[in-house]
Backbone as JSON Lines, residues from 0, in Angstrom:
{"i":0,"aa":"X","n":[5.34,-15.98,11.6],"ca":[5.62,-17.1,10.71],"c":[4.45,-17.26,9.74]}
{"i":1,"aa":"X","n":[4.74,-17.19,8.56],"ca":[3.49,-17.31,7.58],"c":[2.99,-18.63,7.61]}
{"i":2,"aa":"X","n":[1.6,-18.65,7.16],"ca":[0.57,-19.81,7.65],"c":[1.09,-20.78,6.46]}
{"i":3,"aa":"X","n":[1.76,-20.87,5.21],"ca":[2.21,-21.62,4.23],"c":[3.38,-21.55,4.14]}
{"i":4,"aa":"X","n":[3.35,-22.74,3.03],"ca":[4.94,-22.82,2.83],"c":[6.02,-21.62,1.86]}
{"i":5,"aa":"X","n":[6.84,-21.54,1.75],"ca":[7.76,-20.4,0.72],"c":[8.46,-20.81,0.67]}
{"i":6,"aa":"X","n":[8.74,-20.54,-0.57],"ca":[10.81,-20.77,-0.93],"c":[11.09,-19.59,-0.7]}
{"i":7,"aa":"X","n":[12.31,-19.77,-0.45],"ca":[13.21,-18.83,0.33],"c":[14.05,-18.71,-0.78]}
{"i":8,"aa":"X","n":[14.79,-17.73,-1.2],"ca":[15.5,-16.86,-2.17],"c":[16.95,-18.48,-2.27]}
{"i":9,"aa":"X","n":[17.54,-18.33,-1.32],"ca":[18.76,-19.3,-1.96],"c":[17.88,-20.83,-2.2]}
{"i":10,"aa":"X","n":[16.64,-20.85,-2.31],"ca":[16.03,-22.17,-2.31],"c":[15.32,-22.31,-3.93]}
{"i":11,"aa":"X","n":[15.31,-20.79,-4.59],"ca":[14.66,-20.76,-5.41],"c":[15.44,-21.41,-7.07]}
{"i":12,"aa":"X","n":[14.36,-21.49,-8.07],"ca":[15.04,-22.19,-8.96],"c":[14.04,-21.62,-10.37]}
{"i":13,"aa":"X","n":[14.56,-21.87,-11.73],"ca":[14.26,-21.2,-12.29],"c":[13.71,-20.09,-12.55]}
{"i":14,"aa":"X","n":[12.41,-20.14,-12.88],"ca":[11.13,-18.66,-13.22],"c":[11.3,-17.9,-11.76]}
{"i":15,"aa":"X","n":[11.11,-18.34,-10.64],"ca":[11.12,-18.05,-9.27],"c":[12.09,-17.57,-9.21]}
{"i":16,"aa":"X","n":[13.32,-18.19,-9.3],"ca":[14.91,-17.93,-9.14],"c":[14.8,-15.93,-10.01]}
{"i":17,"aa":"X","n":[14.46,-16.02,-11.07],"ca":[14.58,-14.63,-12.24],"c":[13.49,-13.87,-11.57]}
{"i":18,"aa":"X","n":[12.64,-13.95,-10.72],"ca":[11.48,-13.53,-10.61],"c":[12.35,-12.68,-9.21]}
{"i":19,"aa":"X","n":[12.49,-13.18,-8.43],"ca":[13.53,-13.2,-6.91],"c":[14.38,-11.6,-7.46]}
{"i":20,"aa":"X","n":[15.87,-11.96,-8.41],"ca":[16.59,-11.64,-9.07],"c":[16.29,-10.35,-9.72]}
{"i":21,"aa":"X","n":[15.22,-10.07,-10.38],"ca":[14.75,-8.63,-10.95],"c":[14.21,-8.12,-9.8]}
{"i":22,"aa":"X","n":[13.32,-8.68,-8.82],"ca":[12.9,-7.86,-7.44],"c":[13.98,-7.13,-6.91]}
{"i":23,"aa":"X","n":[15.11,-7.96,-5.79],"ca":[16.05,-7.5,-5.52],"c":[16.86,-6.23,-6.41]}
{"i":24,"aa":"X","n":[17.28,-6.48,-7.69],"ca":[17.96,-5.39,-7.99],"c":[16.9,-4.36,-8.49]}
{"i":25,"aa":"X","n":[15.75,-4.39,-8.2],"ca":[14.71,-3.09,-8.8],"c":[14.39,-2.16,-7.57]}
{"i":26,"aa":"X","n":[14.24,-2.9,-6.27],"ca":[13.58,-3.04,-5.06],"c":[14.29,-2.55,-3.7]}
{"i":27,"aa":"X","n":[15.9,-3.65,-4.11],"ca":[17.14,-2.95,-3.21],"c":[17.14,-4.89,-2.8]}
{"i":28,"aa":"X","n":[15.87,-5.53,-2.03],"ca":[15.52,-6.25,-1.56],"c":[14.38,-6.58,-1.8]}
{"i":29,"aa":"X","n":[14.34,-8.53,-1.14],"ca":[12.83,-8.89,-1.81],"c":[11.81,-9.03,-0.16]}
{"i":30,"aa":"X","n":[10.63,-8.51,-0.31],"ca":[10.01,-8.55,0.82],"c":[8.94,-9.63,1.13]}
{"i":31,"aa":"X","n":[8.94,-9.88,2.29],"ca":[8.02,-10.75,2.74],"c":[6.97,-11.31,1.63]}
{"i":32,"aa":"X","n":[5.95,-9.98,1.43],"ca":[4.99,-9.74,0.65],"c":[4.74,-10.92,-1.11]}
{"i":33,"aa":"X","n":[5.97,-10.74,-1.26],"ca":[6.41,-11.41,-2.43],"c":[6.84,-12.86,-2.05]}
{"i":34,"aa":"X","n":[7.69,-13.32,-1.05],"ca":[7.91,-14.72,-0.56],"c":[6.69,-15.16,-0.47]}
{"i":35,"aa":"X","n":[5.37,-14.83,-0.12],"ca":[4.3,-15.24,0.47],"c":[3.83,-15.87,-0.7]}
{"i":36,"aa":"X","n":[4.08,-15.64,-2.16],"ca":[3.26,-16.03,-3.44],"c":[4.13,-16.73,-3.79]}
{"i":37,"aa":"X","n":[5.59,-17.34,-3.37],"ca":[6.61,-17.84,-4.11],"c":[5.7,-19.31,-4.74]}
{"i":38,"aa":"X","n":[4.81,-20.13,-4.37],"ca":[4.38,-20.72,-4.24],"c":[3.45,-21.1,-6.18]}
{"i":39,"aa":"X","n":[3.72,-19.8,-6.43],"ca":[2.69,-19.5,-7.94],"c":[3.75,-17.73,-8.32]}
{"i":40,"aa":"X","n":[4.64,-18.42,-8.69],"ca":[5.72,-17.46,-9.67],"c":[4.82,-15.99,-10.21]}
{"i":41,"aa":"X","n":[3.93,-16.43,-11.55],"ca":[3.55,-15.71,-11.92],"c":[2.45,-14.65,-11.37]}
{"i":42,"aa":"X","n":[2.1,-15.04,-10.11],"ca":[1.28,-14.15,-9.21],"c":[1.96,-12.9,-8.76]}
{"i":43,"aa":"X","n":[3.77,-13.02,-8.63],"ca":[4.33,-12.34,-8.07],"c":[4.22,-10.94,-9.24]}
{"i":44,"aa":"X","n":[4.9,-11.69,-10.35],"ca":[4.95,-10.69,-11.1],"c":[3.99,-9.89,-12.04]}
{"i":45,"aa":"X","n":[2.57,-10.15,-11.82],"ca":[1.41,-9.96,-11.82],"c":[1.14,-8.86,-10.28]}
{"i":46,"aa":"X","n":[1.48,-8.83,-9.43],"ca":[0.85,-8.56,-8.59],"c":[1.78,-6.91,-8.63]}
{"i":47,"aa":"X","n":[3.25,-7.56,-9.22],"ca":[4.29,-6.17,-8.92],"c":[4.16,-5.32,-9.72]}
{"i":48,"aa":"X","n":[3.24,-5.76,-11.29],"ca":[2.83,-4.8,-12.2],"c":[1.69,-3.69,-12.35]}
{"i":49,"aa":"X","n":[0.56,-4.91,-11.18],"ca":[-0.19,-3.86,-10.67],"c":[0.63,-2.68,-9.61]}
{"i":50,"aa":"X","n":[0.95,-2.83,-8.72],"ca":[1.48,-2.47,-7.93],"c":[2.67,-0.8,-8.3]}
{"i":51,"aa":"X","n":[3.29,-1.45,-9.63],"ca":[3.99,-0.1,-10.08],"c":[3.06,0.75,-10.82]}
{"i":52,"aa":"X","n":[1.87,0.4,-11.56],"ca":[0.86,0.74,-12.04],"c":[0.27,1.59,-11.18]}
{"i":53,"aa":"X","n":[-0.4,1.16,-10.04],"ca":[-0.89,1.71,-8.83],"c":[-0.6,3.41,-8.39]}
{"i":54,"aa":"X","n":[0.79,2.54,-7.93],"ca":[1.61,3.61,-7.1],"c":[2.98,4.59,-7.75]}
{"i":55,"aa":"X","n":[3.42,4.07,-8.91],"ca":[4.26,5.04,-9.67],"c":[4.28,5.62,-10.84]}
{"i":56,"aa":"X","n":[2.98,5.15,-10.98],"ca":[2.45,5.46,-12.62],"c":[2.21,6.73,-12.74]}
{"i":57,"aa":"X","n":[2.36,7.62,-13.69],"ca":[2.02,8.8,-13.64],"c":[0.45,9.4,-13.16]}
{"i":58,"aa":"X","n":[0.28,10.35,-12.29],"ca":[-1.19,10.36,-12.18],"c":[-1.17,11.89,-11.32]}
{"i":59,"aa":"X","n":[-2.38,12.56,-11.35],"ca":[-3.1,13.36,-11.02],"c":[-2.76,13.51,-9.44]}
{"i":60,"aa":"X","n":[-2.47,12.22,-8.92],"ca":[-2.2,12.15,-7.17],"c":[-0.76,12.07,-7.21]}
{"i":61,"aa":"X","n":[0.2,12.79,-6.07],"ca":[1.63,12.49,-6.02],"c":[1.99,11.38,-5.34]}
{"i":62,"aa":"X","n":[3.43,10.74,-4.77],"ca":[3.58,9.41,-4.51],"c":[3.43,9.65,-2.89]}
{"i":63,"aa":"X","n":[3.38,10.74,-2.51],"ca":[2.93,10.9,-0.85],"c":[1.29,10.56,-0.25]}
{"i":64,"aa":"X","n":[0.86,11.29,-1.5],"ca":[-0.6,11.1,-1.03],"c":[-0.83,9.36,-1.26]}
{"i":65,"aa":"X","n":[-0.75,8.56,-2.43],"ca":[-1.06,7.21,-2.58],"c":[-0.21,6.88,-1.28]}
{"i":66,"aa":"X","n":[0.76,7.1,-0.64],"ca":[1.39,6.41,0.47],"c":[0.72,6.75,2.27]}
{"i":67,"aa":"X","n":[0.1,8.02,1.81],"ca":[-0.83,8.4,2.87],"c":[-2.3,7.23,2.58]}
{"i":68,"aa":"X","n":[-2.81,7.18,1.54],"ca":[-3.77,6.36,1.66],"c":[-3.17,4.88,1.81]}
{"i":69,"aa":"X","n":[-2.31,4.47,1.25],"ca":[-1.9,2.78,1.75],"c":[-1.91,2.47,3.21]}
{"i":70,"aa":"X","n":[-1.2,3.79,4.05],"ca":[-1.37,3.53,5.6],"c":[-2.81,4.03,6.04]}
{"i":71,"aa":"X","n":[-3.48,4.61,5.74],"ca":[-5.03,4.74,6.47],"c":[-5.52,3.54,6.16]}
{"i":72,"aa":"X","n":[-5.61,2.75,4.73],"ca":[-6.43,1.63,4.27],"c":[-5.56,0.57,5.73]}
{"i":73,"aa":"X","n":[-4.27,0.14,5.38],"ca":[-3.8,-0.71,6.09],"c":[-3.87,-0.4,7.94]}
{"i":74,"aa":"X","n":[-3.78,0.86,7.87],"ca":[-4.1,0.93,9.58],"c":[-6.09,0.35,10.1]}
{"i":75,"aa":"X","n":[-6.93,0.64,8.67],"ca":[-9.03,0.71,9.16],"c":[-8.17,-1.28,9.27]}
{"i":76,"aa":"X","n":[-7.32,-2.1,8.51],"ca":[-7.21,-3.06,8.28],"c":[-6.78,-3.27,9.67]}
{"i":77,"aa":"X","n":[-5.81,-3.35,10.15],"ca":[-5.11,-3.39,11.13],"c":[-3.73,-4.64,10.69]}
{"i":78,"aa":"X","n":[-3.23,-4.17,9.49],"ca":[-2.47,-4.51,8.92],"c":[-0.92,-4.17,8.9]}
{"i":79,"aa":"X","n":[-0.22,-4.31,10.55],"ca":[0.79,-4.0,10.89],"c":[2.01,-4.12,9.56]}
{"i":80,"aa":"X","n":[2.2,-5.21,8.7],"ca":[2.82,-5.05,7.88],"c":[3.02,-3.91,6.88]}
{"i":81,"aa":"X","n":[1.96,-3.91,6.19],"ca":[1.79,-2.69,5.12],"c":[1.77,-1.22,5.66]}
{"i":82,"aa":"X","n":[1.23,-1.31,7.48],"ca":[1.33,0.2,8.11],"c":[3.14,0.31,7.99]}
{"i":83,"aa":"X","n":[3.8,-0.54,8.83],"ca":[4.93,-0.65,8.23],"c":[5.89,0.23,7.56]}
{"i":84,"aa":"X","n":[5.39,-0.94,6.22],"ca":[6.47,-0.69,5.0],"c":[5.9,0.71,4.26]}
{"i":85,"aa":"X","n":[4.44,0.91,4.27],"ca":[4.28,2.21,3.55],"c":[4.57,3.31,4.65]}
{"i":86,"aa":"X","n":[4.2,3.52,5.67],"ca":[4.48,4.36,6.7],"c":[5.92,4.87,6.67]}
{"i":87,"aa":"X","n":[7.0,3.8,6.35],"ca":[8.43,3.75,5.96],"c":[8.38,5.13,4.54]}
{"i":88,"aa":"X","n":[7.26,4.53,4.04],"ca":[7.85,4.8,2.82],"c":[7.04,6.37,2.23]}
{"i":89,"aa":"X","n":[6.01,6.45,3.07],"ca":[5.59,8.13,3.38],"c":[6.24,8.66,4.43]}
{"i":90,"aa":"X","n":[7.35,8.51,4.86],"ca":[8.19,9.26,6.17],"c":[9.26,9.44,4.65]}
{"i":91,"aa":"X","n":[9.52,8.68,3.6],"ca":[10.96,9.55,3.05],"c":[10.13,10.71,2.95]}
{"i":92,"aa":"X","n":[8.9,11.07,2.17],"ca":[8.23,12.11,2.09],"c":[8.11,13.22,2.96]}
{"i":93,"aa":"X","n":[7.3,12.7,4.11],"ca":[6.6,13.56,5.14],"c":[8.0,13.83,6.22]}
{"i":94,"aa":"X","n":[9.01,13.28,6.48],"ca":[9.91,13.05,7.11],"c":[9.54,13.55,8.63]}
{"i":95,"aa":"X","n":[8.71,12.77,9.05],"ca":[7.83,13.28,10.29],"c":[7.22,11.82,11.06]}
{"i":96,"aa":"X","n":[7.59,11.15,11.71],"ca":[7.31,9.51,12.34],"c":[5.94,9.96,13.47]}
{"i":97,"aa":"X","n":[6.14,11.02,14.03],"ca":[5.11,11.36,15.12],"c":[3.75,11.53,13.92]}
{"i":98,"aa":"X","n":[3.74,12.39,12.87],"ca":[2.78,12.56,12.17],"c":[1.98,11.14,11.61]}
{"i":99,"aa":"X","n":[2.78,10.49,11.46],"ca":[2.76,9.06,10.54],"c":[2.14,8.3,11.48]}
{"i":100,"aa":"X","n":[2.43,8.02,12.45],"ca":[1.57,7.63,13.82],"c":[0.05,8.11,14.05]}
{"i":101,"aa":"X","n":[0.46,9.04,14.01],"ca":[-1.03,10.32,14.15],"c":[-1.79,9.84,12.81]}
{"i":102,"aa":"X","n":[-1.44,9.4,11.39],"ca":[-1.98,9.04,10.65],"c":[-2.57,7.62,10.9]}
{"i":103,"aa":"X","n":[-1.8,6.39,11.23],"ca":[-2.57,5.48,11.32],"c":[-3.6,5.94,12.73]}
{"i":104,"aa":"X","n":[-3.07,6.36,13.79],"ca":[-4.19,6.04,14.79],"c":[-5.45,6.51,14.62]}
{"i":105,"aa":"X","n":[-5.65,8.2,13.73],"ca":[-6.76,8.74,13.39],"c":[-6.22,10.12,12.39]}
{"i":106,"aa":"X","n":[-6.38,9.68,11.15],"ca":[-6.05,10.9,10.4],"c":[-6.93,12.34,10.45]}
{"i":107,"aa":"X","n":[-7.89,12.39,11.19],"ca":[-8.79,13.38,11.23],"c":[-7.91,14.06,12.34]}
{"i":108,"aa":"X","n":[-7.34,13.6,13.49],"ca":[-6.5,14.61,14.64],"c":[-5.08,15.69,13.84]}
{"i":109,"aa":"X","n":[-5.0,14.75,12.86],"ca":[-4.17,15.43,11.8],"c":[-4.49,17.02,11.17]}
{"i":110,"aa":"X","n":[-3.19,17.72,10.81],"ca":[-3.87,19.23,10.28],"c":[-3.28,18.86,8.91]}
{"i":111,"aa":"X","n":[-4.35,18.45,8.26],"ca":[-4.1,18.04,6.84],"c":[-4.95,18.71,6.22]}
{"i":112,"aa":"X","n":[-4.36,19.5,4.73],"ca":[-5.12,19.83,3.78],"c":[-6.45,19.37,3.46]}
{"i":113,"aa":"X","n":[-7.08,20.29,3.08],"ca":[-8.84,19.44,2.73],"c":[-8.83,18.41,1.63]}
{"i":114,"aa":"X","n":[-7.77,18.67,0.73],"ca":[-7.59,17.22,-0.44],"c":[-7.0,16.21,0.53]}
{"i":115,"aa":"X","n":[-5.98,16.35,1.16],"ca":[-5.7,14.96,1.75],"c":[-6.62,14.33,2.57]}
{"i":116,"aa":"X","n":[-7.51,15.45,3.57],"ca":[-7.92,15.29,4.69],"c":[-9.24,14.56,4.03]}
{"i":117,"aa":"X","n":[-9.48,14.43,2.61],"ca":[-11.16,14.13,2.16],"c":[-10.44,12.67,1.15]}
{"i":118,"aa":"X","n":[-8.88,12.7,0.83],"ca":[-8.62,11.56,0.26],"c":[-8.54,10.42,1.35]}
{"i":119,"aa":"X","n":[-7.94,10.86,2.79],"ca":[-8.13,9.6,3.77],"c":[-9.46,9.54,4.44]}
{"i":120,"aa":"X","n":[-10.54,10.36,4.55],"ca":[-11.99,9.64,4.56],"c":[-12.47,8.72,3.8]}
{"i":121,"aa":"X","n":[-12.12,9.2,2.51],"ca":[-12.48,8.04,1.46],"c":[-11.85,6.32,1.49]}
{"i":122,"aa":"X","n":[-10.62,6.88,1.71],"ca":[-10.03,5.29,1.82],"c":[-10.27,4.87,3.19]}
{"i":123,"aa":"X","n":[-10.8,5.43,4.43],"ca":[-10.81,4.71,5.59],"c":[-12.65,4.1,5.29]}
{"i":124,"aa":"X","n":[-13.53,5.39,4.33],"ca":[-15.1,4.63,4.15],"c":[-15.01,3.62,2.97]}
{"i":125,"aa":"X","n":[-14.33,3.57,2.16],"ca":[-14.43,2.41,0.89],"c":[-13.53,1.33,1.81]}
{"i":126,"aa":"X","n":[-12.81,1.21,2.87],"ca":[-12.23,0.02,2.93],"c":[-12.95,-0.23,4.11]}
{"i":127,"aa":"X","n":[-13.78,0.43,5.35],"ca":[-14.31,-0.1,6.25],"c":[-15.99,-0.08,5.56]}
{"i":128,"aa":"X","n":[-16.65,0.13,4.75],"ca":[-17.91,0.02,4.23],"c":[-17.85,0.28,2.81]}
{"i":129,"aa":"X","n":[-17.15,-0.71,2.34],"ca":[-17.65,-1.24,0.92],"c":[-18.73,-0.24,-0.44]}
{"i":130,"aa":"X","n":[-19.68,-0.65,0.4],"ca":[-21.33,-0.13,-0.75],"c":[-21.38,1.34,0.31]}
{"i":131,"aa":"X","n":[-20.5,1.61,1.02],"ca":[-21.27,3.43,1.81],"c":[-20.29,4.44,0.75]}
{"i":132,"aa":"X","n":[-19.92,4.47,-0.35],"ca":[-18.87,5.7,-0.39],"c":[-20.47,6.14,-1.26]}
{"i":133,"aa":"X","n":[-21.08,7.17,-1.03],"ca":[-21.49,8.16,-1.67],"c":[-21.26,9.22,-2.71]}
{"i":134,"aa":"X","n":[-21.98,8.92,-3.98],"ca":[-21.23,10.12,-4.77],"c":[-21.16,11.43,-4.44]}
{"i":135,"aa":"X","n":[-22.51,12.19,-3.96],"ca":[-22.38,13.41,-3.34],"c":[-21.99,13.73,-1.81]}
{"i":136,"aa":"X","n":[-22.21,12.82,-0.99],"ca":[-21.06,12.83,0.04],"c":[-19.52,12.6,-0.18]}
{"i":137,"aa":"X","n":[-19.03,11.84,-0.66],"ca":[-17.56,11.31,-0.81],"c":[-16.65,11.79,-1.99]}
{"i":138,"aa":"X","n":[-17.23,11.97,-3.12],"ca":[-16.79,11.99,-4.53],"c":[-16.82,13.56,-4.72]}
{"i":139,"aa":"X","n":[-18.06,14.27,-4.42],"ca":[-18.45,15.38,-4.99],"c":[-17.48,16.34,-4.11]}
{"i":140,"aa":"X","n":[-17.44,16.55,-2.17],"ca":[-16.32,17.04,-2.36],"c":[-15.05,17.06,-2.59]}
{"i":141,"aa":"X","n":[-14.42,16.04,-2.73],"ca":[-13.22,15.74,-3.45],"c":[-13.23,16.44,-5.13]}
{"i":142,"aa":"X","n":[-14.39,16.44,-5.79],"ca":[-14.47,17.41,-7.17],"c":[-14.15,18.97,-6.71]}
{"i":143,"aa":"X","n":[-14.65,19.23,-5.78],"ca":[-14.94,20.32,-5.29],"c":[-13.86,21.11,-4.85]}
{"i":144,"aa":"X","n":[-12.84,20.04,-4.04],"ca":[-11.04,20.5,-4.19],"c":[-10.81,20.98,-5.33]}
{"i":145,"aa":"X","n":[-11.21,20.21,-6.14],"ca":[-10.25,20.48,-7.99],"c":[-9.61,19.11,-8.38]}
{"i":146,"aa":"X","n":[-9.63,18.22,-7.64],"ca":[-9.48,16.75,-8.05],"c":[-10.4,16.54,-9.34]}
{"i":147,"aa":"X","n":[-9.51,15.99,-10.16],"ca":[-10.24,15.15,-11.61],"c":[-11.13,14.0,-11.36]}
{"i":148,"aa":"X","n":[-11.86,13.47,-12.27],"ca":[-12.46,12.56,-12.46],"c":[-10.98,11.07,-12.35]}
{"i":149,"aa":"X","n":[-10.03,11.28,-13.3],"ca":[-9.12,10.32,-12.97],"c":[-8.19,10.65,-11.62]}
{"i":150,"aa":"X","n":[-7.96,11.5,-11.23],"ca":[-7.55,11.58,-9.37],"c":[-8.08,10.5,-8.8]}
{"i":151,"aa":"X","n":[-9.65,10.79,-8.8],"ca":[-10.2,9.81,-7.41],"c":[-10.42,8.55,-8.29]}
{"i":152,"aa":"X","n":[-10.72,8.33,-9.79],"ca":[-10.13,6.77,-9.77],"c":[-8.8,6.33,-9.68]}
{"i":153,"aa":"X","n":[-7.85,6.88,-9.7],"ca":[-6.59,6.39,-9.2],"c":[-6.42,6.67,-7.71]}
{"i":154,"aa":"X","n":[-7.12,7.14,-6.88],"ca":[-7.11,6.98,-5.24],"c":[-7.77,5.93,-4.87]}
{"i":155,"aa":"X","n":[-9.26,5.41,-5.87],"ca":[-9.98,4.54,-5.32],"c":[-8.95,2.78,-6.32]}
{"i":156,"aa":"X","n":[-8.06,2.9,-6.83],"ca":[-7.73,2.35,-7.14],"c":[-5.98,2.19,-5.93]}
{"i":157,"aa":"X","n":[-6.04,2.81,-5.2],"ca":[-5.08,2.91,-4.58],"c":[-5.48,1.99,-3.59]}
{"i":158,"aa":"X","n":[-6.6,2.47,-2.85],"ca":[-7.5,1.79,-1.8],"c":[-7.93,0.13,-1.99]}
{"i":159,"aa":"X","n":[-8.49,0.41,-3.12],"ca":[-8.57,-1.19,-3.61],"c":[-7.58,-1.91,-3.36]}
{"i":160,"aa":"X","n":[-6.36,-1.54,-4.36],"ca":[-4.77,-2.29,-4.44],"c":[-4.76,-2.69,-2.74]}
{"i":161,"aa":"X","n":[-5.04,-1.96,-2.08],"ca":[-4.24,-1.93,-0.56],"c":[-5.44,-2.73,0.29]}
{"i":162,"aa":"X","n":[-6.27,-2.66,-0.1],"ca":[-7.76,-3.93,0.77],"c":[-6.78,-5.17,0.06]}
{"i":163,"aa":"X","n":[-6.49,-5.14,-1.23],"ca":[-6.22,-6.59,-1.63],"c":[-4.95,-7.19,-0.92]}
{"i":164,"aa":"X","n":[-4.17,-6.33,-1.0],"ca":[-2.42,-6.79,-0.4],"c":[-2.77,-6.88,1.31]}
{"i":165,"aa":"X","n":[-3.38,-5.97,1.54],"ca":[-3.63,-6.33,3.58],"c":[-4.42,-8.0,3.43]}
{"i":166,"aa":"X","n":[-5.59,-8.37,2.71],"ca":[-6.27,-9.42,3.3],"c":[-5.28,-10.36,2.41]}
{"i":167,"aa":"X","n":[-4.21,-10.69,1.28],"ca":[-3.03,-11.56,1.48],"c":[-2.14,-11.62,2.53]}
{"i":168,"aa":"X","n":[-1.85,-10.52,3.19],"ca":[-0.56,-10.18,4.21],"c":[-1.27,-11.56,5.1]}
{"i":169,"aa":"X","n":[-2.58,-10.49,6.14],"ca":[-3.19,-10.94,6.86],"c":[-3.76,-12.84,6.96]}
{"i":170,"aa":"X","n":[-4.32,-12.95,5.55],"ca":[-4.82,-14.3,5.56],"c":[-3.74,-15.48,5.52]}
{"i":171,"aa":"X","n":[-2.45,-14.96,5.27],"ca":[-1.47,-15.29,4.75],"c":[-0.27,-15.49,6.16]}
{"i":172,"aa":"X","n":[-0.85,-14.37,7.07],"ca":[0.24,-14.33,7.96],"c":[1.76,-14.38,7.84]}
{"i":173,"aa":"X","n":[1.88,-12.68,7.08],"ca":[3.3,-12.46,6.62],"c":[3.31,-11.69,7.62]}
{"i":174,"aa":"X","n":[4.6,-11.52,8.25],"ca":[4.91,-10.81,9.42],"c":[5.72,-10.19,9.05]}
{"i":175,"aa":"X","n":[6.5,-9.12,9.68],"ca":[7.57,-7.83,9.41],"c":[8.59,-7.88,10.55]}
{"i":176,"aa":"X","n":[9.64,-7.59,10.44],"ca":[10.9,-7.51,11.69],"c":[11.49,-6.37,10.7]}
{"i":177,"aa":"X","n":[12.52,-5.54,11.98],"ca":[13.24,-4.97,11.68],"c":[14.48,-5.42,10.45]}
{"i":178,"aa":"X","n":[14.75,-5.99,10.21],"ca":[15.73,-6.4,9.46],"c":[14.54,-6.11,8.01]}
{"i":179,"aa":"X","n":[13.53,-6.49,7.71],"ca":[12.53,-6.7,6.82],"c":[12.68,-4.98,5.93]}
{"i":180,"aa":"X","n":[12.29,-4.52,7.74],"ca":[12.06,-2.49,6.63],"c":[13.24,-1.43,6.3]}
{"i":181,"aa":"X","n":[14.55,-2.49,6.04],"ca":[15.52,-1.9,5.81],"c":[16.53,-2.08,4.51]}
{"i":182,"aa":"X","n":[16.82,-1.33,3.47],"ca":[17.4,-1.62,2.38],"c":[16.4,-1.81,1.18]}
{"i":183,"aa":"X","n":[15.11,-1.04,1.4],"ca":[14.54,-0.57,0.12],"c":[14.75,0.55,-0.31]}
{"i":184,"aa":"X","n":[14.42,0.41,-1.58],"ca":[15.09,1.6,-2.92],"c":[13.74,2.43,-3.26]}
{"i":185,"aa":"X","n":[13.11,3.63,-1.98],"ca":[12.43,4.22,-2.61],"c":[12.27,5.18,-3.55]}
C-alpha cells in the first residue's frame, strides 16, 4: 500500500484524467509507478519523457542491455518493483527467467559478454558507491570493449534514471502484484 494518497484512474479529472489516457493507450496500461505522482500531474509526464529518452531513444546501447542495467541498479537497490517490471521486460529479450534471476542475485555468476559483464559492474559501483566509479578502473575498460564516449554516458544515464525511480518506488512505497506485470506494450 503506498505511503500517500493517489487518484486512481476512474477518480481522475482533467490534466490527470489526459495524462492517465495517453499512458494507457501508449503503455497497454498505467502502472503503479505513475499513480504514485498522480498527486502533481506534471511530474508524471516529465518523468515519462525522461524515461523514453533514457531507454528508447536511439543510442550506442541496445534496449536489452539498458534493461539489464535497470535490474542490476534496482536489484544493489533492493527494489522488488522495478526488479519486476524491468526483469519482465529484459525476459521479452533474453527469454530466459533462470538467467534474469541469476542477474539480480549476482551478475558476475553470469556468462556474460565482457561489454555487458563491465556495463553491470558499473551500474552495481555508481549505484552502491556514488564518488568510487573510477575513470581508469570503470570507464577505461569499457573504452577498451569499443564502447563510445556517448555509450557509457547513456549507460551512466541509465543507472542514474534507475537510482532515481527505485528511491520514489521505495520512499514512496509502491508495491507490485501480479495483476500489475501484465498487459504492457513492450
Amino acid at each position: 500500500m503506498a505511503f500517500i494518497d493517489i487518484i486512481e484512474p476512474e477518480d481522475a479529472t482533467g490534466e490527470l484524467r489526459e495524462i492517465y489516457d495517453k499512458l494507457e493507450k501508449q503503455r497497454g496500461k498505467l502502472a503503479q509507478v505513475h499513480k504514485i505522482q498522480s498527486l502533481n500531474p506534471p511530474t508524471i509526464t516529465a518523468h515519462m519523457d525522461l524515461y523514453m529518452s533514457v531507454m528508447f531513444s536511439q543510442s550506442p546501447l541496445d534496449r536489452a542491455q539498458r534493461e539489464m542495467m535497470a535490474v542490476v541498479v534496482s536489484a544493489a537497490n533492493k527494489c522488488d518493483y522495478c526488479q519486476q517490471h524491468h526483469g519482465e521486460a529484459l525476459n521479452h529479450y533474453w527469454r530466459d527467467r533462470g538467467r534474469i534471476k541469476q542477474l539480480q542475485d549476482d551478475y558476475r555468476k553470469l556468462d556474460l559478454d565482457n561489454v555487458n559483464a563491465r556495463l553491470c559492474q558499473l551500474a552495481q559501483v555508481l549505484t552502491r558507491h556514488p564518488g568510487g566509479v573510477d575513470k581508469d578502473r570503470h570507464l577505461q575498460p569499457l573504452k577498451n570493449t569499443g564502447l563510445s564516449d556517448r555509450a557509457i554516458l547513456d549507460a551512466v544515464l541509465v543507472i542514474s534514471y534507475f537510482n532515481f525511480v527505485n528511491r520514489m518506488v521505495l520512499g514512496l512505497g509502491v508495491e507490485t502484484n501480479e495483476e500489475e506485470m501484465q498487459g504492457y506494450k513492450y
